[in-house]
C-alpha positions in Angstrom: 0.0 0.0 0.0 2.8 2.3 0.9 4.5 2.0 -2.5 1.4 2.4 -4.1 1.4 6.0 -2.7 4.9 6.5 -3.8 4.6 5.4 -7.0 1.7 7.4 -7.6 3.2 10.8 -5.8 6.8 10.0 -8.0 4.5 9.7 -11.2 2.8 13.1 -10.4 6.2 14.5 -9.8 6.9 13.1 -13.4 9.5 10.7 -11.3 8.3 8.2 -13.9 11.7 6.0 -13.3 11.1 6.1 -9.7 7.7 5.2 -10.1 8.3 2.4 -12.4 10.6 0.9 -10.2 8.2 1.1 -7.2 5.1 -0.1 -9.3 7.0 -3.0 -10.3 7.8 -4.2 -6.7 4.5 -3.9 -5.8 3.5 -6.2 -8.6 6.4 -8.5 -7.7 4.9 -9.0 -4.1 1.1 -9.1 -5.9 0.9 -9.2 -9.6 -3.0 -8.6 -9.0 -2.6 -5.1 -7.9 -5.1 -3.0 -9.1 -3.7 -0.1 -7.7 -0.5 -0.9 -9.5 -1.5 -2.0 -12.6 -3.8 1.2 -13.0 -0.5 3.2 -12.8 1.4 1.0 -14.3 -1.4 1.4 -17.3 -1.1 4.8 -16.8 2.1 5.6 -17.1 2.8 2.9 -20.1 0.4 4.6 -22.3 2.0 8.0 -21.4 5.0 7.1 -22.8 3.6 5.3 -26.2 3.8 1.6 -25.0 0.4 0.8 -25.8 0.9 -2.9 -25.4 2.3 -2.9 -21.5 -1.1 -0.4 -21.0 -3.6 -2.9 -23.0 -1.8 -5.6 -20.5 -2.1 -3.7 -17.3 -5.8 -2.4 -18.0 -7.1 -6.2 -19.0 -5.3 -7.7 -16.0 -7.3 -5.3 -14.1 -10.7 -6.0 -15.8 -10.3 -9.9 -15.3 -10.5 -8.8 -11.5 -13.2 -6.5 -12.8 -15.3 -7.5 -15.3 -17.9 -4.8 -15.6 -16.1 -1.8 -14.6 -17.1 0.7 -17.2 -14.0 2.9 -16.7 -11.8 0.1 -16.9 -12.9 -0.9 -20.3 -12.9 2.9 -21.4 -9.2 3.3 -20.7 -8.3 -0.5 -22.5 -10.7 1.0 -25.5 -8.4 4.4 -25.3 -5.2 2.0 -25.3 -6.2 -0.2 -28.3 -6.9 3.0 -29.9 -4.2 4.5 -29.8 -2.5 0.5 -30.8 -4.0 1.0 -33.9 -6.6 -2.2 -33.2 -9.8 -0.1 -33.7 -12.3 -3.1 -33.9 -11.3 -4.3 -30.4 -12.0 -0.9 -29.1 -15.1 -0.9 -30.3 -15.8 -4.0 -28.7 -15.3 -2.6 -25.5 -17.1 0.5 -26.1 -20.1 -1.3 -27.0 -19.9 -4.2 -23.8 -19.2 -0.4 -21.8 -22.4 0.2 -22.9 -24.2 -3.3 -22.7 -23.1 -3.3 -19.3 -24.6 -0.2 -18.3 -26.9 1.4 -20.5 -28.3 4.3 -18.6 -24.1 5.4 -18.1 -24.1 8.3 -20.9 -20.5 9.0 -20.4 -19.9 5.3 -22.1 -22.8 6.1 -24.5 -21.2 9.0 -25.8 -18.3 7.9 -26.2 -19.3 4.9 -28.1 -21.5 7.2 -30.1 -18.2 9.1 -31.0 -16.5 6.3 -32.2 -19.3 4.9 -34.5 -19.1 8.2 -35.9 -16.1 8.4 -36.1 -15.5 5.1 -37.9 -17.9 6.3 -40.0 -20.9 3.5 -38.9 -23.9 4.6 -38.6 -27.1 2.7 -36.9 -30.5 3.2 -38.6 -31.1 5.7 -35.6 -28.1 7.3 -35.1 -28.1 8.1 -39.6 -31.6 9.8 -39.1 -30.1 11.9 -36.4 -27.0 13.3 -37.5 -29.3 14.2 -41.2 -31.8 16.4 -38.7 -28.6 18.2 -36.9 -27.2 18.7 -40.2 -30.6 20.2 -41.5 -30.2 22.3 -38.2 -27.0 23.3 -38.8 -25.9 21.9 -36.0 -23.3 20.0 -37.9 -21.7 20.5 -41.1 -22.7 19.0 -44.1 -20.2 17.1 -46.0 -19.0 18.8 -49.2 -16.7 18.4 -52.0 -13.8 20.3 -50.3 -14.6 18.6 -47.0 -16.0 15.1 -47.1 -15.1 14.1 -43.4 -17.9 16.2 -42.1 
């Protein structure tokens, strides 16, 4: 527990070494950390290493299952690995999970838009904000809208 809080207060001092090394003991001594592997998640995908973070945050999730945050920060990770369908599958399972949480509905909202898929429901809208002018309409110079 102690080197928990020094890993975390050495990763907010941007002591990333430090905190490293202490997150690593505390997984040596109890690889099912949460605490831990959260920071250890943390800080991998602050550096880049998208892999060690898509490790930490499912290590965390097979102790926790339906946390919705859990599978928002694995979704962010594979992401930002480049394995978009994955993500997605998360997202959605966020939103299985718990559908009245609109944090994970948005969010899975903004990836189906941005992936360009688009429900039945979710076509009809975005064609009455764009009516609206609440969102662009795609053109010739800008087709991504």
């Amino acid at each position: 527990m102690a080197r928990n809080r020094l890993a975390a207060h050495a990763a907010a001092a941007e002591d990333f070494d430090k905190a490293r090394q202490l997150t690593e003991q505390v997984l040596t001594a109890n690889p099912k950390d949460n605490d831990a592997l959260l920071l250890k998640g943390r800080m991998a995908m602050q550096s880049g290493d998208f892999d060690t973070a898509v490790g930490a945050f499912r290590s965390i999730l097979k102790d926790q299952p339906e946390s919705v945050p859990m599978m928002h920060l694995l979704a962010e990770a594979l992401l930002r690995k480049g394995d978009t369908e994955l993500a997605g599958d998360n997202l959605r399972r966020a939103v299985e999970i718990a559908p009245q949480n609109v944090d994970a509905r948005i969010k899975y909202a903004r990836f189906l838009i941005a992936k360009r898929i688009y429900p039945a429901h979710l076509s009809r809208l975005i064609a009455s904000w764009q009516k609206m002018r609440l969102i662009p309409m795609p053109s010739p110079r800008n087709p991504r809208c």
